[in-house]
FITIKE-452288 format. One record per residue: residue number from 1; residue in one letter; x, y, z negated of N, C-alpha, C, O in turn. Coordinates in steps of 0.2 Angstrom, whole numbers, m for minus. Atoms other than C-alpha are relative to their C-alpha. Example, Ala and Ser with C-alpha at 12.3 -4.5 7.8 and 13.67 -1.06 7.14 Angstrom:
2
(site 1, a, (4, m6, 0), (62, m22, m39), (4, 6, 0), (9, 5, m3))
(site 2, s, (m4, m6, 1), (68, m5, m36), (m4, 5, m3), (m1, 11, m4))
***
This chain:
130
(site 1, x, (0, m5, 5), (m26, m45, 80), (0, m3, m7), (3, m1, m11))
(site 2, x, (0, 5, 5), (m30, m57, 68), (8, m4, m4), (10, m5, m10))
(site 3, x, (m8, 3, 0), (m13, m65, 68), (5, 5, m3), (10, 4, m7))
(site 4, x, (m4, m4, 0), (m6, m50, 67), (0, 1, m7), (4, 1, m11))
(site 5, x, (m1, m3, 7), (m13, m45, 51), (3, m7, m5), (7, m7, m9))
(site 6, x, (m2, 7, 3), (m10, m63, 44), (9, 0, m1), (13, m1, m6))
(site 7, x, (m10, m1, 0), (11, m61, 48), (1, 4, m4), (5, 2, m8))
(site 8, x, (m2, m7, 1), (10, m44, 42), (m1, m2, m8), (2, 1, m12))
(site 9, x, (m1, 1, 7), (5, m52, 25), (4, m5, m2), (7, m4, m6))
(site 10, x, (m2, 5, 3), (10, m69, 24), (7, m2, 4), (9, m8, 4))
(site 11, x, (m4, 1, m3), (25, m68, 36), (1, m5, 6), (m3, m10, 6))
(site 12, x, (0, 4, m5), (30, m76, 52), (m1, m7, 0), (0, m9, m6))
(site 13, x, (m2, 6, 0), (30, m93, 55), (m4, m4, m5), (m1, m9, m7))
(site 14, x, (5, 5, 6), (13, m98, 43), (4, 0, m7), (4, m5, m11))
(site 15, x, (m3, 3, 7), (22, m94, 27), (9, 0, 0), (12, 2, m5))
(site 16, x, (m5, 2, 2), (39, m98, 30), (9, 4, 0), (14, 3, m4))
(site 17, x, (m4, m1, 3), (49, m87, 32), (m2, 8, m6), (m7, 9, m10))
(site 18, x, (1, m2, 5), (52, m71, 21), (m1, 5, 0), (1, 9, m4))
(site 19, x, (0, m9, m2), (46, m53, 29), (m7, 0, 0), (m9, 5, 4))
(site 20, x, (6, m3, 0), (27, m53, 24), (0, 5, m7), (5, 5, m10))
(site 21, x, (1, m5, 3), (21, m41, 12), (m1, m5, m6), (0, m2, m11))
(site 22, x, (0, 4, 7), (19, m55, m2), (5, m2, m1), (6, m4, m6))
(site 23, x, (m8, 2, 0), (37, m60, 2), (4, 8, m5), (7, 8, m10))
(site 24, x, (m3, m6, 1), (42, m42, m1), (m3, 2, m7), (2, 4, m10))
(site 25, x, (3, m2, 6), (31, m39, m18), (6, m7, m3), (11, m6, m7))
(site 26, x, (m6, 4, 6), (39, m54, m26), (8, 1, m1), (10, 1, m7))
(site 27, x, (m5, m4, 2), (56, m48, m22), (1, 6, m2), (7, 9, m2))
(site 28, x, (m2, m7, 3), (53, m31, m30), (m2, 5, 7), (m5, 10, 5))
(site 29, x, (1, m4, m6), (51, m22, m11), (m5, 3, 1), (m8, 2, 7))
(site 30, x, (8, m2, m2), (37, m13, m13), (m2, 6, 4), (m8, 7, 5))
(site 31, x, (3, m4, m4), (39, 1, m1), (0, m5, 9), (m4, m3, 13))
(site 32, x, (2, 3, m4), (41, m12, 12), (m6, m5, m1), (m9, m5, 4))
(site 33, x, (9, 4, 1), (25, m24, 6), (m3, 5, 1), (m7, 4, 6))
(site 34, x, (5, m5, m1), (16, m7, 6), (m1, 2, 8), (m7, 3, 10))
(site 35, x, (m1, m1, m9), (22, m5, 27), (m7, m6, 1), (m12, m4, 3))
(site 36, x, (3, 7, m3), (15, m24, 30), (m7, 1, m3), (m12, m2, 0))
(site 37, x, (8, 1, m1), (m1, m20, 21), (m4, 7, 6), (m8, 6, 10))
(site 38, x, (2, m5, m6), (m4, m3, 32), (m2, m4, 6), (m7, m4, 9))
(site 39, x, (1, 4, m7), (0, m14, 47), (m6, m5, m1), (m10, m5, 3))
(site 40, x, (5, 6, 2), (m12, m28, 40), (m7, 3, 1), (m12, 2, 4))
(site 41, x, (7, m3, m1), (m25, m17, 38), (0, 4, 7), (m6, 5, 9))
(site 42, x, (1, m3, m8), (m23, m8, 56), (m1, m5, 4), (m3, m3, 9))
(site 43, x, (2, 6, m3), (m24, m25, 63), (m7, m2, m1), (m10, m5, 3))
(site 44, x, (7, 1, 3), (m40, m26, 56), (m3, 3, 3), (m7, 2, 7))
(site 45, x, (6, m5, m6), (m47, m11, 62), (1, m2, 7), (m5, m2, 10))
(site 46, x, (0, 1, m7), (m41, m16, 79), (m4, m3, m1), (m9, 0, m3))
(site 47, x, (5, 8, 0), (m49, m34, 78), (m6, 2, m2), (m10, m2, 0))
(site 48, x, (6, 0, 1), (m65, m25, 71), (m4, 3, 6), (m9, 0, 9))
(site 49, x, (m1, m4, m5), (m64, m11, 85), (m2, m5, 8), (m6, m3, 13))
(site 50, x, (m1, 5, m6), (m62, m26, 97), (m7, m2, 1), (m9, m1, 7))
(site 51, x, (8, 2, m1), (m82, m32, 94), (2, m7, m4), (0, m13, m2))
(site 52, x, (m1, 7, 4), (m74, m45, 79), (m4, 4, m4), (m5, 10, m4))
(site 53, x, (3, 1, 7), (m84, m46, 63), (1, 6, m3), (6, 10, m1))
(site 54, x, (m1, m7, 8), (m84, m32, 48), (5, m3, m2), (4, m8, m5))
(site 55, x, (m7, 0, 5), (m67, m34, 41), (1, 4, m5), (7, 6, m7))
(site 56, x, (m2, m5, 4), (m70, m22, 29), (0, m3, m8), (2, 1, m12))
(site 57, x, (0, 2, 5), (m72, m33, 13), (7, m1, m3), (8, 0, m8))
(site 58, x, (m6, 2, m4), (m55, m39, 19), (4, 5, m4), (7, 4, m9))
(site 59, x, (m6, m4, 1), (m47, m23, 18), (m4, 3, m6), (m1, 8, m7))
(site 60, x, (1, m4, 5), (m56, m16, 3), (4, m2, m7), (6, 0, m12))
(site 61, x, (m4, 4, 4), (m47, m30, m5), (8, 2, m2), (11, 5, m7))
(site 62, x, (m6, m3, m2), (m30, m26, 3), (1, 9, m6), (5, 10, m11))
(site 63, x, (m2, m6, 3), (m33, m7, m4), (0, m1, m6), (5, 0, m10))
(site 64, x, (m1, 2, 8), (m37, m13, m21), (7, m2, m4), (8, m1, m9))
(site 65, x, (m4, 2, 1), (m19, m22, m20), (5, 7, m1), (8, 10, m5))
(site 66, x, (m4, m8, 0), (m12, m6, m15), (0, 5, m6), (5, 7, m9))
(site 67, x, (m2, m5, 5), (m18, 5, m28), (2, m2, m6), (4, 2, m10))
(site 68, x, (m4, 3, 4), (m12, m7, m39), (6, 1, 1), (9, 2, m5))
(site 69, x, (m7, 0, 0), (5, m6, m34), (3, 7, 0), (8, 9, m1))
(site 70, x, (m4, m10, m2), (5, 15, m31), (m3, 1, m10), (m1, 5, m15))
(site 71, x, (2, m2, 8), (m3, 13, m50), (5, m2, m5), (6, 1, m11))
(site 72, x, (m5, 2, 4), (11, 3, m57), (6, 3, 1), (9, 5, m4))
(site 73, x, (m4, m6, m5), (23, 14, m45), (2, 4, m5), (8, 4, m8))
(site 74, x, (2, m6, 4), (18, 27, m55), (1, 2, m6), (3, 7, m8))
(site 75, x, (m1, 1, 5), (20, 22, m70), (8, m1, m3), (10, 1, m8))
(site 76, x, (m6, 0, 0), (36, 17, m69), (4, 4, 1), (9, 4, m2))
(site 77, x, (m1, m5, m1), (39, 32, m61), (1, 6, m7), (6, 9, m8))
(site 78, x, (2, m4, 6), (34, 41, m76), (5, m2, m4), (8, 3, m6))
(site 79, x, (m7, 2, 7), (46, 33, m88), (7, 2, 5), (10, 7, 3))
(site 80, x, (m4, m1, m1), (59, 34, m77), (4, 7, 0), (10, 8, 0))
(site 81, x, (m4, m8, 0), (61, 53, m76), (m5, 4, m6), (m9, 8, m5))
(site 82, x, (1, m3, 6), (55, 56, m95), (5, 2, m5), (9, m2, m8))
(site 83, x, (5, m6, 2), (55, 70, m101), (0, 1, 8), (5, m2, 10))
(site 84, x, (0, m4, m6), (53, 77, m81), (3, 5, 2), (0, 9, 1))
(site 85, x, (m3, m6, m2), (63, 90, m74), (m7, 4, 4), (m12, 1, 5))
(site 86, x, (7, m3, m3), (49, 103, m65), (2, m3, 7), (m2, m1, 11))
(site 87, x, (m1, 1, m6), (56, 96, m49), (m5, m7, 0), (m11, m8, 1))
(site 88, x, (4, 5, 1), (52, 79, m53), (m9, m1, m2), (m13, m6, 0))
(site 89, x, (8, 2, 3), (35, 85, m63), (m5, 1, 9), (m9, m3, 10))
(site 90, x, (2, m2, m8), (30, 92, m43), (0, m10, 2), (m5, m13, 4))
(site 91, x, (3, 6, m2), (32, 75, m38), (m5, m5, m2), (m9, m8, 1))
(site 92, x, (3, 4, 4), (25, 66, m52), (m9, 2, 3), (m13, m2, 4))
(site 93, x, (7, m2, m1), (8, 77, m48), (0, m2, 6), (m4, m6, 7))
(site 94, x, (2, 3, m6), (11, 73, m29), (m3, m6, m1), (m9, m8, 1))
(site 95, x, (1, 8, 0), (11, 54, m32), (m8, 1, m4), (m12, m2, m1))
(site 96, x, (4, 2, 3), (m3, 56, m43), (m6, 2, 7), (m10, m2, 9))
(site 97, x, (3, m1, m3), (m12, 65, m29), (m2, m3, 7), (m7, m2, 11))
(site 98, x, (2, 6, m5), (m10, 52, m17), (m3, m5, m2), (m4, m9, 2))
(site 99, x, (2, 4, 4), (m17, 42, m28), (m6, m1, m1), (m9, m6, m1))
(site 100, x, (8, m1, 2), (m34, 49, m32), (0, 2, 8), (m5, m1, 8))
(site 101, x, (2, m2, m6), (m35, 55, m12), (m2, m9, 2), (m8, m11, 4))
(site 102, x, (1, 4, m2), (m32, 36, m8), (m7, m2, m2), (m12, m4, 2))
(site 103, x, (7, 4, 3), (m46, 31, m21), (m7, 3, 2), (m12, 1, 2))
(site 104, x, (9, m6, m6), (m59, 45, m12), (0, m4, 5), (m5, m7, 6))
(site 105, x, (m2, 4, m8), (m53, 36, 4), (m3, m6, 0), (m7, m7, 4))
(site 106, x, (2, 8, m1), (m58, 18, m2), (m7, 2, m2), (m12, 0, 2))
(site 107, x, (8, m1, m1), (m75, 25, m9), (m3, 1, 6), (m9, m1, 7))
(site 108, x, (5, 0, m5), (m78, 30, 8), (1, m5, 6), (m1, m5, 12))
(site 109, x, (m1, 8, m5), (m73, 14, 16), (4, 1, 4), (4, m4, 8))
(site 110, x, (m3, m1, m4), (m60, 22, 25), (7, m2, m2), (11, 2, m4))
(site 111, x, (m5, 4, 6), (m46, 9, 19), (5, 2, 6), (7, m4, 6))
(site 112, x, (m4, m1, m3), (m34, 14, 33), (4, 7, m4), (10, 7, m6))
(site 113, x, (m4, m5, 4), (m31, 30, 25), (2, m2, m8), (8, m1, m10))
(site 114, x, (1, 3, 7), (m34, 23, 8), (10, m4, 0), (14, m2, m4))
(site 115, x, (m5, 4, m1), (m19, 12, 12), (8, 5, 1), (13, 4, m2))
(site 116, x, (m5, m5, 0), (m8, 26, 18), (2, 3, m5), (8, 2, m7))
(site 117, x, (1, m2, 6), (m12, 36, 3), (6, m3, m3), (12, m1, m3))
(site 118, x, (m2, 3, 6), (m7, 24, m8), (10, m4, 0), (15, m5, m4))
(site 119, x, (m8, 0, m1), (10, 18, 2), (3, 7, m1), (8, 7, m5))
(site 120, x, (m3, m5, 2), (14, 36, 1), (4, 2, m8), (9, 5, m10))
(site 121, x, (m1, m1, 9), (14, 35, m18), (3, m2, m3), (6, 1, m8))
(site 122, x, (m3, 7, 0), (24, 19, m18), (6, 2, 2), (11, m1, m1))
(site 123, x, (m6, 0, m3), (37, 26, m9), (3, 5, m4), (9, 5, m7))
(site 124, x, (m2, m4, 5), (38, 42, m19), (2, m1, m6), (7, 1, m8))
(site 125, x, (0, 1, 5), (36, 35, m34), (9, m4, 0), (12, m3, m5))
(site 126, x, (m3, 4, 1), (50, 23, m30), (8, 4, 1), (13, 1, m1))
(site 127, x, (m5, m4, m1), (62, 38, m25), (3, 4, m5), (7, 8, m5))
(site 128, x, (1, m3, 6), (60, 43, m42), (4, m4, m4), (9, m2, m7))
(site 129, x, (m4, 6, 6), (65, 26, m52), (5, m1, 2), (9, m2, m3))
(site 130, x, (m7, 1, m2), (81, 23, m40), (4, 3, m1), (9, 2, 1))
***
């Protein structure tokens, strides 16, 4: 389970090749890095789950990354449909409301959701600037 979340970030093969979720941010892919950190941190819960260690500094980290990316998401978001049409302003408030849901979610340590949340926003957000 360990492993798992390890690929899910840094991709297969120790690094080498190019489908972890750090591969995916550096090329711009951020609804796919957002997937790999989901999986990353579900791997963690399993492996905690399992009778491993608290993994939760771990993923508090991971969600921190995340709302970093539904935060920048968003903001880009924002520019790219200004002025808004009222269609887009409904999204822009959705996104934002995944947003603040995720950050309730990491307050309460429950960085599974926290994470979902926050891909949620990432993905809208991204459906907005394309």
């Amino acid at each position: 389970m360990l492993l798992e979340a390890r690929k899910h970030l840094d991709g297969n093969q120790a690094g080498d090749s190019d489908n972890g979720a750090i591969d995916k941010i550096e090329s711009g892919d951020l609804s796919a890095a957002m997937r790999k950190i989901e999986h990353a941190v579900g791997s963690l819960d399993d492996a905690g789950a399992a009778g491993g260690p608290d993994y939760s500094a771990i993923q508090h980290e991971l969600a921190a990354v995340a709302e970093s990316m539904a935060a920048e998401s968003y903001e880009q978001a924002v520019l790219a449909v200004d002025p808004p049409s009222r269609g887009e302003q409904r999204q822009l408030d959705r996104i934002r409301g995944f947003i603040e849901t995720g950050r309730d979610s990491t307050a309460d340590g429950d960085f599974s959701r926290a994470v979902r949340q926050f891909g949620d926003a990432v993905r809208r957000a991204q459906g907005l600037i394309s």
